[in-house]
N, C-alpha and C positions, 0 to 999 in steps of 0.2 A: 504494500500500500504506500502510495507517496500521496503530500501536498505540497501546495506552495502557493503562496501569496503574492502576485506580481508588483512588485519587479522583487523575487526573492531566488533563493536554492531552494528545488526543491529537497524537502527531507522525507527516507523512507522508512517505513516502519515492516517491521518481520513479524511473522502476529503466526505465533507458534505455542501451544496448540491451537488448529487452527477451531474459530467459535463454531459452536452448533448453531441451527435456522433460528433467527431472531434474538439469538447474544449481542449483545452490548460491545461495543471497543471503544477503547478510551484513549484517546492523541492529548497525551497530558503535556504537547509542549507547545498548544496552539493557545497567544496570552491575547490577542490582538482582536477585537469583533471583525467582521468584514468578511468577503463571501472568497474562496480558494478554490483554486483548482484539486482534486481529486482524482486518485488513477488507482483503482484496484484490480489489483494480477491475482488469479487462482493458479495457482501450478500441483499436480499430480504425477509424480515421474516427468517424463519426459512431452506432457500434454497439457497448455497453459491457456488461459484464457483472457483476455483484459477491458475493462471498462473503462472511461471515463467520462465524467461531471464535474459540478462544482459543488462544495459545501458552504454553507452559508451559518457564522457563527456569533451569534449575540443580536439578532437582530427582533426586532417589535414584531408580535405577533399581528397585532393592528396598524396599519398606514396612520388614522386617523387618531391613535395615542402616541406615536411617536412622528410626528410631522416637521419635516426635516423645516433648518432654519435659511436666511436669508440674508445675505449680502450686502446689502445698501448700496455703501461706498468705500473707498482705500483714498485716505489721504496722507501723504507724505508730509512730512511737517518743514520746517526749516532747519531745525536741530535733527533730522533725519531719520526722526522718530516716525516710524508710520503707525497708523489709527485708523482700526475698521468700524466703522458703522455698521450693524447688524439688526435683525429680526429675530427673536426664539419662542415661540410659543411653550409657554412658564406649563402646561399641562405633562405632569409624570416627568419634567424636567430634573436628571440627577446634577447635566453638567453640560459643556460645550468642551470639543476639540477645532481646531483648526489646523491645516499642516498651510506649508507655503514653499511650493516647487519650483523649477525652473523651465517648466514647459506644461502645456496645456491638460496633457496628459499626465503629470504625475509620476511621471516616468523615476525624474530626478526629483526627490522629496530633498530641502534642504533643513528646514524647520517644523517641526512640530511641537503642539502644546496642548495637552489635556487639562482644563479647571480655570475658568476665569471667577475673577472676584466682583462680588455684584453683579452678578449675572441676570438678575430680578429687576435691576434699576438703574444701570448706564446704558448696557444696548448698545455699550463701545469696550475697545480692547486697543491699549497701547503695547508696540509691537516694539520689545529694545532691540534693535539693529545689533548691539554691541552682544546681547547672551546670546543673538541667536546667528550670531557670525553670518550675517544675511550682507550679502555683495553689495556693495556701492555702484550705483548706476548699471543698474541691471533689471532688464526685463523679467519680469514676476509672474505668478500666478497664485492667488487665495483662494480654499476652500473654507469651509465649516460644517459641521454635523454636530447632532444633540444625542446625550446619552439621553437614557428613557429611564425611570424605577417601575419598575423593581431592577431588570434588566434587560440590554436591547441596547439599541442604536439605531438611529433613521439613516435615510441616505444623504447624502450630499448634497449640500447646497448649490446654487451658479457658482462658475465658477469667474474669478473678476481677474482681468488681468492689471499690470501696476509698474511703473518706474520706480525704484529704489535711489535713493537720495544719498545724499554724502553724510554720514556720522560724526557726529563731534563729541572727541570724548567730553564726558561729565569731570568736574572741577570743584575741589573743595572749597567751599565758601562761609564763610561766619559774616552772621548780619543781624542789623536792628532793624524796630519797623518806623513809616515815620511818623507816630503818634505817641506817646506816652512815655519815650525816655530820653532822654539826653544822652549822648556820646560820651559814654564810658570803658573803663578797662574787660564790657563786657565784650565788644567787639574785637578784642587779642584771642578769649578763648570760647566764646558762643557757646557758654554753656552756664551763665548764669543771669537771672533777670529775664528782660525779654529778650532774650538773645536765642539766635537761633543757628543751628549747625547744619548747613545743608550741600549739596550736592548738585549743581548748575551748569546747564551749558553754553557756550556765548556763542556769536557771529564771528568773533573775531579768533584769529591763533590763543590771545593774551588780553586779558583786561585792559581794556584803555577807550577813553571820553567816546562816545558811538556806538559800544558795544551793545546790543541786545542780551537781557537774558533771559534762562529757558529753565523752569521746571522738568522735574524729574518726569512731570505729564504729558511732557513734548509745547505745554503750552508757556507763552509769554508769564513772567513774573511779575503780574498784575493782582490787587487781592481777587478779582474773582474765582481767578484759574487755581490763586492758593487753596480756595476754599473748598477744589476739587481734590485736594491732595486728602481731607479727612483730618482724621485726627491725627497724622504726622505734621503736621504744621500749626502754632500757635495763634492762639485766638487773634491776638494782637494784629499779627500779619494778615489773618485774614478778612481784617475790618479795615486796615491802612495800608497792609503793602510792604514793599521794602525800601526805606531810607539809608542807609549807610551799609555796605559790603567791603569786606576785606578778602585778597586771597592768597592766603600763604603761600602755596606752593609757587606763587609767582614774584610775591613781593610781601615781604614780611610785615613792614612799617608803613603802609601805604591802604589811605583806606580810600574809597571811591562812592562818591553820591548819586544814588538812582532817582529818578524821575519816578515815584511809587506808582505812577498813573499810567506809564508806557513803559516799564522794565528797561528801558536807558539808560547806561549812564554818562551822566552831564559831566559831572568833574571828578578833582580828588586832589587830597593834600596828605602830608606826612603827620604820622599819628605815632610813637613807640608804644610798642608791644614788648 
């Protein structure tokens, strides 16, 4: 007996003694839902016989309880973060996967992801360029499917295709916001008061007057976009915004003033830390 999952090896199974009419056999090394190809050989001496099918494994006994999801849109961001917009119908819903190929087919899977967070209530999925080693300027391809509870899986969504943008890596940064404190020794180590210790991407190579910045959301460092962050980000910022940034790994003593309203920044002056 073989299977195999395309694009895989197939692997085959010896199935010795062999079952009597309506025994059970169990392929304890199939983890993956989705439907395989199947090829069973009977052999008796030297007189063999072979079939082949497909097996189909994990999938919803009803179309209409597991109702695959839907695609929207792919927007690549300018920090290179891409962001799918989606549809899931929340009925028997355990969870959503998405993979992201390099051809239309699937052939080449580069990324895959099992479990998004808030799945009931954004309806979007921020995609890190950087975990998911996904190619700079490269023609894409997105699917999605929905697990089902108890168990099952629906089929696949459209499939969208997409431009891949240019990654910037993320940058330590320690910041205030600009309401409620005054520029303190909190800004050397962003981790006491309102101070806050976060992780940003700019436009630029290096901090300097022009730069845009970018949440870990892909979006502008504006308070509303903070407020998309949750409870990783302090109340503070997500009522004002960010007023004063420093980035150590670039410049130790040098702090730098945003524009809290467009994530900008305007200027900056020397500060010891």
């Amino acid at each position: 007996m073989h299977y195999e999952y395309p694009p895989g090896t197939p692997i085959t199974y010896n199935i010795n003694p062999l079952p009597q009419s309506g025994d059970k056999v169990v392929l304890n090394d199939i983890q993956a839902p989705g439907t395989y190809n199947l090829e069973v050989e009977l052999a008796v001496g030297s007189i063999s016989a072979m079939t082949n099918t497909t097996l189909t494994v994990g999938r919803c006994s009803s179309a209409s309880s597991c109702e695959f999801p839907k695609i929207e849109s792919v927007e690549v961001l300018k920090n290179g973060q891409i962001v799918m917009k989606y549809f899931a119908d929340t009925t028997n819903l355990a969870t959503l996967e998405y993979q992201i190929a390099t051809d239309s087919e699937f052939t080449n899977i580069i990324y895959v992801k099992v479990g998004f967070s808030d799945i009931n209530y954004t309806l979007s999925e921020y995609i890190d360029m950087k975990n998911g080693k996904i190619l700079n300027n490269t023609k894409l391809y997105i699917r999605i499917r929905k697990y089902c509870k108890p168990d099952g899986i629906s089929d696949w969504s459209n499939v969208v295709e997409f431009q891949s943008g240019e990654w910037n890596n993320p940058v330590e940064a320690y910041c205030l916001p600009a309401d409620g404190d005054d520029l303190n020794q909190d800004i050397c180590y962003g981790t006491r008061g309102f101070a806050w210790k976060i992780k940003v991407t700019l436009t630029t190579s290096q901090p300097e007057v022009g730069s845009l910045i970018y949440l870990t959301n892909g979006k502008l460092a504006i308070p509303e976009n903070i407020k998309n962050l949750g409870q990783t980000a302090p109340d503070k910022f997500k009522d004002y915004g960010i007023r004063w940034i420093r980035f150590p790994s670039f410049y130790n003593d040098v702090v730098f003033v945003v524009d809290s309203k467009t994530g900008r920044i305007e200027d900056s002056f020397n500060y010891k830390c």
